[in-house]
N, C-alpha and C positions, 0 to 999 in steps of 0.2 A: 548595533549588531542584533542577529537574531536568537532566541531559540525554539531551533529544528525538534519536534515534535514526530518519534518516527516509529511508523505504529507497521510491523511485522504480517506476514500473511498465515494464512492456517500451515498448522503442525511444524510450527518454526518458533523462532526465540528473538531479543532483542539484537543474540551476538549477529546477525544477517546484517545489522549497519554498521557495523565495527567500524572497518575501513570506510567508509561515507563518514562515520563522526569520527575518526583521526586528522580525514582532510579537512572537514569545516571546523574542529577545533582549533584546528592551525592555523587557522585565519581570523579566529577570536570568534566565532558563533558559541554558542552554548546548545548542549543535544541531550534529548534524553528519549531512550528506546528500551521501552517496561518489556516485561515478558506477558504475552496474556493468557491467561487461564484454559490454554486451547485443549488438556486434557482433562478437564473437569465437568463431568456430566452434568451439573448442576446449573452451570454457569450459561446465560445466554445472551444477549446481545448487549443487554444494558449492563451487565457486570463486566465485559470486557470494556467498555467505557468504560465505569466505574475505573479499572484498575491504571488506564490513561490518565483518566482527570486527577485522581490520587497521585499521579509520579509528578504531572505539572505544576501541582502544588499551587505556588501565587508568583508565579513567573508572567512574565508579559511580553509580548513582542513575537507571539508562537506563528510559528510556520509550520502547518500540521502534514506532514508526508506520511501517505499509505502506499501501500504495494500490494496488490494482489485482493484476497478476502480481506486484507484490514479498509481494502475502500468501503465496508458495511461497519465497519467503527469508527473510521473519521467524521462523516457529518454529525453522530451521534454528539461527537466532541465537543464536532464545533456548535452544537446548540447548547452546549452546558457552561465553556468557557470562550472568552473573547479572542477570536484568531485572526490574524492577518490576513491569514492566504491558507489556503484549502490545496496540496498537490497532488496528483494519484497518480501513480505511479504503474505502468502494468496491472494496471487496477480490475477489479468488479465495481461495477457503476451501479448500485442499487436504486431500485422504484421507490417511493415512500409506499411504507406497510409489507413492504417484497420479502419474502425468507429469502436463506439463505439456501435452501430448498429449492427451491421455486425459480431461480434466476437463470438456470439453465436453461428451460423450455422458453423461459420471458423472452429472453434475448434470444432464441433462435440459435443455440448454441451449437447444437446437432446438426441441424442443415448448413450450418460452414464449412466447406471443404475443407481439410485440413492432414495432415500424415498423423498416420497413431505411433505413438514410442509405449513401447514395455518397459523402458528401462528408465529409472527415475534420474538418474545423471543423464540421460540422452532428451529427457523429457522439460527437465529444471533449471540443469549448469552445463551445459553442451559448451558454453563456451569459458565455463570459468576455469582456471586451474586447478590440476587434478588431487592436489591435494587438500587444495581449499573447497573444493565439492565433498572429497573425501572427508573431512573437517563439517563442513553443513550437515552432512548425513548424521553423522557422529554425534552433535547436539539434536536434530531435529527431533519433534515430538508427534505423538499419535494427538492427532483432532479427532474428538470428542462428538458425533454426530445428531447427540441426544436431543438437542435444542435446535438442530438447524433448521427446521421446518416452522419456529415460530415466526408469525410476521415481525418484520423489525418498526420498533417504536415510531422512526421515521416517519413523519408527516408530512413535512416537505423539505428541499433540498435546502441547507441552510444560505443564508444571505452575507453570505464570504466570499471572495473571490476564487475561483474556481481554477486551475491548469491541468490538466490530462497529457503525461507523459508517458508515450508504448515505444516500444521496443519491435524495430521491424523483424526482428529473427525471433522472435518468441513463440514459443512452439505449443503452449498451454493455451495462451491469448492472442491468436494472429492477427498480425497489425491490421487486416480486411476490417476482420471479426469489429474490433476495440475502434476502428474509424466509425464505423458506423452507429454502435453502442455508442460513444461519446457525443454523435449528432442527435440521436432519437433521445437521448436521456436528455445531456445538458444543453447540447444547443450548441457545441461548440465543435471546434477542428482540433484534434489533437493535436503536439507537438511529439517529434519522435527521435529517436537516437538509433545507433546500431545495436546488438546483441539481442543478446536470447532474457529469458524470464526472470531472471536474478541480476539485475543489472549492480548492484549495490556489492558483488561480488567478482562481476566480471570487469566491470569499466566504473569504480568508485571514484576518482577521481575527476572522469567528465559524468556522472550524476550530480556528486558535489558543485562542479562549476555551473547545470543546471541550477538547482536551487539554489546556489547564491544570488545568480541572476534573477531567480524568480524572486526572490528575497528581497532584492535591492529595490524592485517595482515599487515595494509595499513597507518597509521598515526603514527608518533615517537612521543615520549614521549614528554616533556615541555623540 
């Protein structure tokens, strides 16, 4: 069995995997989804590492899923502790030494066609349930923008095995956008599902089945 390692996007909390670690605890994985330090001015790339590698403790067998901005904390990780499998989820795909700053003109972010939403349930959870959107809102946190313009430590992409999972209805990261971002960074073809940007909320159960699958590639049985 594994355990799922599941690292949150900006201005958000661990409860975002809730449901994703109900389903794979139900099938005997082990999960742990920290909260990161996203309003604290202080704090910059290597302290939200920091507070990952601290929850993983001396666990083994890690399957590291990010979503969103936590794709500029996963590799971090995975150069610090031993991982399986590396999965990104609706991700940002960082350069090595890329701020967090910086990654929107890198990637060409502005010249992607795309529909603008004002409304942050129209923009985030368009397709989750309205009172579990209503619920996200209710915990999520202000991100801290103090430190996003430092280049992140990131040297080079670590030496894990890599999966890229987007979301064809996602309205932040359109699946164009994220196909081609996942070719020029890593080299590879995405894999994709339906819904919009918070898939761990909207379809937890076929993400779950994702990563187990991705899981199984890479982790033997008990």
């Amino acid at each position: 069995m594994a355990a799922f390692v599941l690292i949150h996007g900006a201005g958000d909390v661990g409860w975002y995997w809730h449901l994703v670690e109900a389903e794979l605890r139900a099938r005997g994985h082990e999960t742990i989804a920290p909260d990161l330090p996203c309003e604290d001015d202080s704090a910059g790339l290597p302290s939200y590492a920091d507070v990952v590698v601290d929850a993983i403790g001396g666990r083994t067998g890690l399957i590291v899923v990010a979503q969103s901005f936590g794709g500029f904390i996963a590799p971090l990780v995975c150069d610090r502790v031993a991982v399986e499998l590396l999965v990104l989820v609706a991700p940002m795909i960082p350069a090595p030494g890329e701020s967090p700053a910086a990654y929107w003109a890198a990637t060409g972010y502005d010249k992607e066609p795309r529909a603008g939403y004002d409304d942050t349930i129209e923009l985030f959870y368009q397709d989750v349930a309205p009172e579990l959107a209503a619920e996200a809102l209710r915990r999520g946190r202000g991100q801290s923008e103090a430190r996003m313009g430092e280049p992140s430590p990131l040297r080079a992409w670590p030496d894990v095995p890599t999966r890229v999972l987007i979301c064809r209805d996602d309205r932040l990261f359109p699946a164009r956008y994220l196909r081609r971002v996942a070719r020029e960074r890593l080299g590879v073809t995405p894999d994709e599902i339906d819904g919009g940007h918070t898939p761990a909320l909207s379809r937890p159960r076929e993400l779950a089945d994702r990563l187990e699958a991705y899981a199984a590639t890479v982790v033997k049985g008990p």
